[in-house]
N, C-alpha and C positions, 0 to 999 in steps of 0.2 A: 497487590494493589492494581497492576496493572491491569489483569484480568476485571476486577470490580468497574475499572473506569469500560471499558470496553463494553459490558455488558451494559451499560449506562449511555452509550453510543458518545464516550467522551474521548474522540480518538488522539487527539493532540496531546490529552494528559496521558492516557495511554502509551504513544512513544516514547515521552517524556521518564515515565515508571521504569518501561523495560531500557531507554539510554542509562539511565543509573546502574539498574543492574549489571547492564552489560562492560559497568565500571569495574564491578567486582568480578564478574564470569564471561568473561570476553567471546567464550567459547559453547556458550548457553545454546542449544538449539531450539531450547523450545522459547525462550526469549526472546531470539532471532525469529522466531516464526509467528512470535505474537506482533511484534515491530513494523516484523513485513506489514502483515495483516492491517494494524493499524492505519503504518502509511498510506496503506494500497485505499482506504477508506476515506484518507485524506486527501486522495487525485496525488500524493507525493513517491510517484512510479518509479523512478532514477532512483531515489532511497527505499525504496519497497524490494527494489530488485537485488541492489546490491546487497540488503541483510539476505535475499532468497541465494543468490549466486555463492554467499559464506557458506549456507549450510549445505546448500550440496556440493562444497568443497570439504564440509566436514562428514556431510552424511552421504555420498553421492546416490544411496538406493531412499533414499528419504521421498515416498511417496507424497506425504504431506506437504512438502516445499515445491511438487509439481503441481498439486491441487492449489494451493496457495498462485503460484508462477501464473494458471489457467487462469483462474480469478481475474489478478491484475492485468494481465493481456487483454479480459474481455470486458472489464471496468475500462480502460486505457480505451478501446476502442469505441464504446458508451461514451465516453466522455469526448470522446475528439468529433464523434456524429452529433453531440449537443450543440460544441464547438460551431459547427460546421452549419449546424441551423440559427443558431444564433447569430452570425455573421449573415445569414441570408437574409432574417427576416430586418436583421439592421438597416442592410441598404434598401430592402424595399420599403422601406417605413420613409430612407429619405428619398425617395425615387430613383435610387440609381439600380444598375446591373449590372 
């Protein structure tokens, strides 16, 4: 299910799917790497990172949780440069600097 929501760009239900799961398989990697994935789509980087930091405690040569890691890093940084314009053009709308 999880996957379905994902492909549907429904990323909240998405974590949502693979948390249940990961009731049952704690130890899921590939569940963990959909979660990350998820999070990482929902700006929720601190929880993206720590399902990614699981699995390469489970998986440590798991390429897929580096591509995944890259990702969020360069979302994370997308998102803080958004950040960062958005707060400019704030104060110049009220005249400050």
């Amino acid at each position: 299910m999880a996957a379905a929501h994902m492909a549907r760009c429904e990323f909240g239900a998405a974590a949502a799917r693979c948390g249940d799961a990961l009731q049952l398989e704690p130890d899921s990697i590939r569940v963990l790497l959909r979660r990350a994935k998820a999070l990482t789509q929902r700006g929720e980087y601190a929880l993206a990172e720590a399902d990614l930091a699981r699995v390469k405690d489970l998986e440590p040569w798991s390429y897929e949780a580096e591509d995944a890691l890259a990702e969020l890093r360069a979302q994370r940084k997308q998102h803080s440069k958004g950040d960062v314009a958005f707060a400019a053009a704030a104060m110049a709308a009220r005249g400050t600097k």
